[in-house]
N, C-alpha and C positions, 0 to 999 in steps of 0.2 A: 903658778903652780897648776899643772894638770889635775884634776881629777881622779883619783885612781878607785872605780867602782870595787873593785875586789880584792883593794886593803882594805877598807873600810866595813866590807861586807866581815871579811877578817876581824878584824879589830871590834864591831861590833859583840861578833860572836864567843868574843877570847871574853870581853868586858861582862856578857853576860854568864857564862861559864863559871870564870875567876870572882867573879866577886857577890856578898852578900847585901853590902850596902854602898862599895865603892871599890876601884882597882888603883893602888898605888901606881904613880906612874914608868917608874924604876919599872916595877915588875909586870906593868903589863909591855913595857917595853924588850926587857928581857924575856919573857913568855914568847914573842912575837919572833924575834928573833931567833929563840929555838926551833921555832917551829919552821920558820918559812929558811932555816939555813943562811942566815945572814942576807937575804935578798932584798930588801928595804934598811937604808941608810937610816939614823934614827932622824936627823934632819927631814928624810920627806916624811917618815913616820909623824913625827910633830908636826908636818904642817898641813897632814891630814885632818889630826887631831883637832887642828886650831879650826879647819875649815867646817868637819862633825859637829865642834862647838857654836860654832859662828850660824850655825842651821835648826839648832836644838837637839840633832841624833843624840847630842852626849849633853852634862853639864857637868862643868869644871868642878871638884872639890878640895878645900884647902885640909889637905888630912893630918899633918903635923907642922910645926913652922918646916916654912921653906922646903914641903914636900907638896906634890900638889897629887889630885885624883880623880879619876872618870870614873860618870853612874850612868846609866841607862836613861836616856828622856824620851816621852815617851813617843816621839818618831823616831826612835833608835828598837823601841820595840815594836812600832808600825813596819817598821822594816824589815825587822827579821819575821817577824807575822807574814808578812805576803811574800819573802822569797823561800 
């Protein structure tokens, strides 16, 4: 999996945007995809996800069974701070 600095920059900025205390994954899925016009498959979308997580940018939240959800961590907000 490549890297892609400017989904993530993306994704960051949707999660912090969209949510109060977390972002469904469904919709911040769906958010992403309106915006950028269908240009990221949801497969790399997720394995950007996984990678954000694997980093700390993001942590994983369990928001209903067998739903899951992203919050901001806080190198997800050292991030957006300095770009």
């Amino acid at each position: 999996m490549a890297r892609n600095e400017f989904l993530i920059f993306r994704i960051l900025q949707l999660i912090k945007r969209l949510s109060t205390q977390f972002v469904e994954e469904r919709r911040l899925l769906r958010e992403l995809e309106r915006e950028s016009g269908g240009e990221y498959t949801t497969e790399t979308v997720l394995e950007q996800l996984d990678y954000m997580g694997r980093t700390g940018l993001i942590r994983s939240v369990q928001a209903a069974r067998n739903q899951r959800g992203y919050a901001l961590d806080w190198a997800g907000y050292d991030y957006l701070d300095a770009a």
